[in-house]
N, C-alpha and C positions, 0 to 999 in steps of 0.2 A: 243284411248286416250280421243272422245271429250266424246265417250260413259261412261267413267270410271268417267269423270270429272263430269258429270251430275248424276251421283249416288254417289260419293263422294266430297260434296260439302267441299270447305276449305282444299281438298288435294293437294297437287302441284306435277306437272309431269315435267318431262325432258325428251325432245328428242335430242338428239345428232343432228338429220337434220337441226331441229328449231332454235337450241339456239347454243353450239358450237363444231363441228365437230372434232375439233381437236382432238389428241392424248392425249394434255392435258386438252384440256375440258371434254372428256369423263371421263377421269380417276377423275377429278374431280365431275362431275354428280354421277358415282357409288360410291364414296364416302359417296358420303352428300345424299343417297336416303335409304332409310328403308326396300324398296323391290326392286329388278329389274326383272321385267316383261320380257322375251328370249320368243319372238313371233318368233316361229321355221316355217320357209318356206326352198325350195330347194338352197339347196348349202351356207346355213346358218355357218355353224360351219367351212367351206373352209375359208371362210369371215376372215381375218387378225384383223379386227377392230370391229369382234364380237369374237372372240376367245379372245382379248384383254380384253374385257367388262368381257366376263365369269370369266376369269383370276382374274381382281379385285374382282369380286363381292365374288370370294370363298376368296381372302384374306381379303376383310374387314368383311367376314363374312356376309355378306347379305342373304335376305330372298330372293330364287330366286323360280319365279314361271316360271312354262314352259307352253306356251301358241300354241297351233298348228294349223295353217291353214289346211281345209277342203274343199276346196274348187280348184279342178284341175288349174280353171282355175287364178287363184291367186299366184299357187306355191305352194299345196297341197305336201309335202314331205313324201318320205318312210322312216319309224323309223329308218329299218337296212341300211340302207344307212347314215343316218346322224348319226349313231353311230358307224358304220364303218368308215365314215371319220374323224368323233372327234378323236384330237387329243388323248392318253392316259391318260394324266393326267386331261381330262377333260369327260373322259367318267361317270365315277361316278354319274356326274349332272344327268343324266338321270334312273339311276337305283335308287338315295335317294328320287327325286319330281316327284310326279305326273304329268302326261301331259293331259292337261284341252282342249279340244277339241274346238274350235271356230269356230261356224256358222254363218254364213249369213242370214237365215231367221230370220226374226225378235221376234218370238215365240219360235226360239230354242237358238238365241241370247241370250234370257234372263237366258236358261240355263247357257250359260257360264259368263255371268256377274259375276250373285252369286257365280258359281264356285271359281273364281278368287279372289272375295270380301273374299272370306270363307280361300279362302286360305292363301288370305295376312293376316287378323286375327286371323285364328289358328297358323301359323308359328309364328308371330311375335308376339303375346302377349297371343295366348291360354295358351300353357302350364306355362307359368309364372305364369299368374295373379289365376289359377286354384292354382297350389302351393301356392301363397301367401294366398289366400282364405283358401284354408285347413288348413295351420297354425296360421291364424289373429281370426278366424270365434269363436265368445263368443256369449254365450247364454244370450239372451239379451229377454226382455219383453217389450211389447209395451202398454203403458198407455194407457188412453180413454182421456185423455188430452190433451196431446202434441202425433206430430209424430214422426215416427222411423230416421229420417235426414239421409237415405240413409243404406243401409245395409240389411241383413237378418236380418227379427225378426219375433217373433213369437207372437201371441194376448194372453193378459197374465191367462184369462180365457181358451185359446187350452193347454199353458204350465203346468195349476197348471192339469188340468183333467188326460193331459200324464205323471205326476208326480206320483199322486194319482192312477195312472192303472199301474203304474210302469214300465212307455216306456222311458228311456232315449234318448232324441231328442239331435240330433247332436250339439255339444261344452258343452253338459251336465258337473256338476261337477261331481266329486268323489262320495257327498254321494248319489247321483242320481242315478247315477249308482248301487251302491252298491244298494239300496233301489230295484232297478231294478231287479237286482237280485233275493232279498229275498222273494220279491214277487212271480218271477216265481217257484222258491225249493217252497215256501206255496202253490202255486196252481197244482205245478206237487205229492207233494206228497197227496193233500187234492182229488187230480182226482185219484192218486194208490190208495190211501184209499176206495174211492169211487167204484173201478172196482173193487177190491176185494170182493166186496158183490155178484159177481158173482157166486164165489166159494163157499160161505155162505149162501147158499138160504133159508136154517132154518126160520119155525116163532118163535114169541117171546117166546113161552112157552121153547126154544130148545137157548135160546142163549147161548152164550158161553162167557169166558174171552176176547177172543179177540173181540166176537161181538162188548161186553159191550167200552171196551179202543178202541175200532173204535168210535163208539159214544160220549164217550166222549171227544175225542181228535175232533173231527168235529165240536159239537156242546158245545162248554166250560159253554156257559151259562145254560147249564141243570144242573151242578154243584151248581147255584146258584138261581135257579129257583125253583127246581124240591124239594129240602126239606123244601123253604117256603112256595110252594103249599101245600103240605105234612101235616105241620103244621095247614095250615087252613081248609083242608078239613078232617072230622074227619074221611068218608067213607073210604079214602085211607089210614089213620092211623089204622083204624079197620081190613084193607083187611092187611095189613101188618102186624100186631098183631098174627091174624089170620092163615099167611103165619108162 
């Protein structure tokens, strides 16, 4: 506890020893607590006033995290044994939480710190605030002015460039997407267009209809280039004359 208090500063703990033993204190403490911590040692779940505790914490719905001694000489417990003596309606606890191992060296300590940290936060506000994220989450731009005041956002210079390349970045609108889209059908058909000259290997004296409307559909501005060059140069008016 004094270790948890010191990495979670501004948290409050209840111990049943500490504060009040009773029947009805306890039932009160698993109440009013967000997680309860079941630091599993031998003969744990025989215990009338931890089976009492378990009892609450699955009716009020608690975050319970299971915490196990490793240590023989502390009251290191065999799993099947303490799941053999849990009573039945309490076995479940052990099959739905993971059980976080707790050492004593001080180096593998900190392994289970974080363990325990991680787990009171994923249980208790990961999957939530993840939902509420995926559905709140608006595509938002960030000025060079003012800051973003909290949130995801994007620099309005990275959004216009993934617009423009036609990548709809996550909480994009509608015609973003859509835009997104028409891009990739323009780049996957202008790439078939393209691999098709495969099959085409002919030079120009040998092209064909389809060479020509390959060409043209690629490159549209030959359409408007290509007969005012035409015009000013009279060699190619001549060779065409000629033709």
């Amino acid at each position: 506890m004094m270790i948890l208090t010191a990495r979670l500063p501004g948290v409050s703990f209840w111990l049943d020893v500490e504060q009040d033993p009773t029947e009805k204190g306890m039932r009160h403490g698993v109440q009013n607590s967000k997680d309860v911590l079941i630091y599993l040692t031998t003969g744990l779940v025989e215990s009338k006033y931890c089976q009492m505790e378990m009892r609450w914490a699955l009716e009020f719905e608690k975050n319970i995290i299971l915490v196990m001694e490793t240590d023989e000489r502390h009251g290191k417990p065999s799993i099947d044994t303490l799941i053999t003596s849990c009573p039945p309606d309490l076995k479940h606890i052990f099959a739905e939480n993971v059980i976080i191992p707790w050492y004593r060296d001080p180096e593998f300590r900190e392994i289970s710190v974080e363990k325990i940290i991680r787990a009171r936060s994923v249980k208790k506000a990961g999957p939530t605030v993840l939902a509420e994220s995926t559905t709140k989450l608006k595509f938002k731009t960030r000025s060079k002015s003012c800051d973003s005041g909290g949130g995801d956002v994007f620099d309005w210079t990275f959004v216009y460039f993934t617009v423009l390349c036609g990548v709809a970045l996550p909480g994009a609108g509608k015609k973003t997407k859509a835009w997104s889209m028409a891009v990739r059908i323009i780049l996957l058909t202008c790439g078939c267009m393209c691999l098709s000259r495969v099959f085409t290997t002919e030079g120009p004296a040998f092209w064909d209809t389809g060479t020509i409307v390959q060409i043209v559909v690629r490159c549209p501005s030959n359409r408007l280039l290509v007969p005012a060059r035409h015009a000013r140069d009279p060699e190619i008016t001549a060779y065409r004359g000629l033709a």
